[in-house]
C-alpha positions, 0 to 999 in steps of 0.5 A, spaced: 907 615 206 899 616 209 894 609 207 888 612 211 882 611 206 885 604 205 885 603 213 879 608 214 875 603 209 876 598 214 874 601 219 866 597 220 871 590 220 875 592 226 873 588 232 871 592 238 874 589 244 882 590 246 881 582 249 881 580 242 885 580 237 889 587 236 884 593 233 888 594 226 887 601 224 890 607 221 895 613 221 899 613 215 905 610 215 904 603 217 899 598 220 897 596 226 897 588 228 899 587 235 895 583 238 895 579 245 899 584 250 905 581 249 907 575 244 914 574 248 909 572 254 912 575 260 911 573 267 905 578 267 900 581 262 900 588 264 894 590 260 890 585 263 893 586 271 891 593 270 883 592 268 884 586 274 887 591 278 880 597 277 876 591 277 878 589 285 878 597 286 870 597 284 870 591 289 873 595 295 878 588 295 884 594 295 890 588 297 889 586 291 888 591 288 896 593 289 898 586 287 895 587 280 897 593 279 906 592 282 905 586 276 902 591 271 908 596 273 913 590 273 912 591 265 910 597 265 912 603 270 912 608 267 904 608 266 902 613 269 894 610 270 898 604 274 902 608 278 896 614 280 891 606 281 897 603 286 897 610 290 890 611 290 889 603 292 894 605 298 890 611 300 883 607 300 887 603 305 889 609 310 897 609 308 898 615 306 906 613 305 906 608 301 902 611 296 906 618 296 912 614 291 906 611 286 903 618 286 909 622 284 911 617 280 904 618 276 905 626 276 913 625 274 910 620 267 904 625 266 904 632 269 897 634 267 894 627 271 890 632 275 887 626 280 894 624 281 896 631 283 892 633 288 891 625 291 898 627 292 897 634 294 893 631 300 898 625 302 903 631 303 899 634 308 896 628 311 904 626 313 906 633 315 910 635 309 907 642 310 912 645 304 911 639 299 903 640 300 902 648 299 908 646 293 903 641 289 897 645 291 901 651 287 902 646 281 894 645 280 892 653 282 898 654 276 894 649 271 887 652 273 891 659 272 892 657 264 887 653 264 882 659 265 875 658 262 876 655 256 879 648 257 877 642 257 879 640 264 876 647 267 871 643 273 876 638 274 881 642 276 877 647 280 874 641 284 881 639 285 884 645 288 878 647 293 880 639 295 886 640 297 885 648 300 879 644 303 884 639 306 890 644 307 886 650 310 880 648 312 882 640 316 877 637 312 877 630 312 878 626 305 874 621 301 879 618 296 873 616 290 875 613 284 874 617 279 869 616 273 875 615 267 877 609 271 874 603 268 867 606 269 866 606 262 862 599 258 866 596 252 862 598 247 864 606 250 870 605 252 873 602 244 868 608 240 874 613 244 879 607 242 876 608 235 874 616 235 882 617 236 884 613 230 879 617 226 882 623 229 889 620 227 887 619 220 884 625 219 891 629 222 888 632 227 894 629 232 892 633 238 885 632 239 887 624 238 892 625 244 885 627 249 882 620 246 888 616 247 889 618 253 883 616 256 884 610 252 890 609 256 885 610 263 880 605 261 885 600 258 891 601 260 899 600 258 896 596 252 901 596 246 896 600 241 894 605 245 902 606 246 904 605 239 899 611 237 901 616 242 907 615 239 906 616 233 902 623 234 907 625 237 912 623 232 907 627 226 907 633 231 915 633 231 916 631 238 920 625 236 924 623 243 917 622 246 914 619 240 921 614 242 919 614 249 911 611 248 915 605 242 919 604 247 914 602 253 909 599 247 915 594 246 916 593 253 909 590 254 909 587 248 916 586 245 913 583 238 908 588 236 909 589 228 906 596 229 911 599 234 916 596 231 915 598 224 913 605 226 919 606 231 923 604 224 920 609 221 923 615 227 929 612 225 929 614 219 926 621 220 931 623 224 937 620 220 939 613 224 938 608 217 942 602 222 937 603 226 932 603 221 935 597 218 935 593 225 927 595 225 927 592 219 930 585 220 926 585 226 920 585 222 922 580 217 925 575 222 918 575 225 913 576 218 916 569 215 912 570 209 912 577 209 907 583 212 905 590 210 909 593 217 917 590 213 914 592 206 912 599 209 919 600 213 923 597 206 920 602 203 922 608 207 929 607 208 929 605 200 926 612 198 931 615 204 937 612 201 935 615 194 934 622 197 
């Protein structure tokens, strides 16, 4: 159920902005047309309020900056770039208690956001919850500790825990910075991550492709392909109720989106839910009046399921 020499080939067509029209690549079992962040136009474009939202933070307006990211959220809360955004936002106007619920959000929708865990670490400690702050410290000394010297994140973690001991222990005042990851990137830059996890993605090497992804999703934020290939990684990886969860938030964002919907089908069909599956399905063809490859594709699996 795999097409990626096909869509592999169309790799120098893809137009290289997430503004245009959706990037249609590959990962077997289906295609990418999604496009505009949402076809069904709700009050507010979580992919474009996100990118205004870093765009203010680079400007040091942060007051407009939390109204961008609350309108992202009010599409997307469970992305966590937008929630650590919000409380770093608050943060770099000195309030501390309005950032912590944002930035325990993001940590609780993304446990290895290294900037969010110690961001929140120090807002602990700011606002005199001694035992919450040595706990969050605890969290990073535990993922340096597994990290050892090996991993991709071992600097990053390492300055975060002597932040927050710095902070902690030694009373040192803190700077809140945006990180480099956020919106620092070019477009050229930042679509080459986009298109480098698809590749991955084509090339089965679904782990690698996550890493991409997920900087990706810093960069773009809660745009509905990202979403629909996290969730189609981790479906490859047999990590199916995640894999759910990441269609179910690219569908929040963009209710239409022919891939989602088309590879959230394919899930039902591996995990046994055929009415599911068929009601993908009829999504799909009530929205391709003409026909598209996303319900030729999704038919095809639960015909060849209903034969097994």
């Amino acid at each position: 159920m795999q097409r990626s020499t096909k869509l592999l080939a169309m790799g120098s067509a893809i137009a290289l902005s997430f503004s245009a029209a959706g990037l249609q690549a590959a990962g077997g079992g289906g295609g990418m047309s999604g496009g505009s962040p949402s076809q069904s136009a709700p009050r507010y474009d979580a992919v474009a309020e996100y990118q205004a939202g870093i765009a203010y933070l680079k400007a040091d307006n942060f007051k407009d900056a939390v109204k961008s990211f609350k309108r992202s959220l009010s599409v997307a809360p469970k992305n966590a770039n937008a929630q650590y955004l919000l409380g770093f936002s608050y943060l770099k106007m000195g309030d501390h208690k309005k950032a912590k619920n944002p930035l325990e959000k993001a940590v609780k929708y993304n446990a290895d956001l290294i900037d969010a865990h110690r961001d929140l670490a120090i807002t602990y400690h700011k606002l005199g919850d001694a035992e919450k702050a040595n706990a969050a410290l605890g969290t990073l000394t535990e993922k340096q500790t597994a990290c050892g010297d090996g991993c991709a994140q071992k600097d990053q973690l390492s300055s975060a825990v002597s932040a927050v001991q710095n902070a902690i222990i030694g009373g040192e005042q803190t700077s809140f910075i945006l990180p480099h990851s956020y919106g620092m990137s070019d477009r050229e830059t930042s679509d080459a991550v986009y298109l480098s996890a698809v590749s991955l993605i084509n090339e089965r090497r679904y782990e690698a492709a996550l890493s991409e992804l997920e900087q990706a999703g810093k960069e773009f934020g809660p745009h509905p392909d990202v979403l629909t290939y996290v969730g189609f990684a981790n479906r490859k990886l047999k990590r199916f109720d995640i894999a759910e969860d990441y269609y179910q938030r690219a569908l929040a964002v963009a209710p239409d989106h022919l891939g989602a919907i088309e590879y959230y089908g394919e899930l039902k069909v591996e995990k046994g839910d055929m009415v599911g599956a068929e009601h993908h399905l009829a999504r799909l063809e009530k929205l391709c009046a003409f026909g598209c490859y996303e319900a030729e594709e999704l038919r095809r699996w639960i015909t060849e399921a209903k034969r097994s």
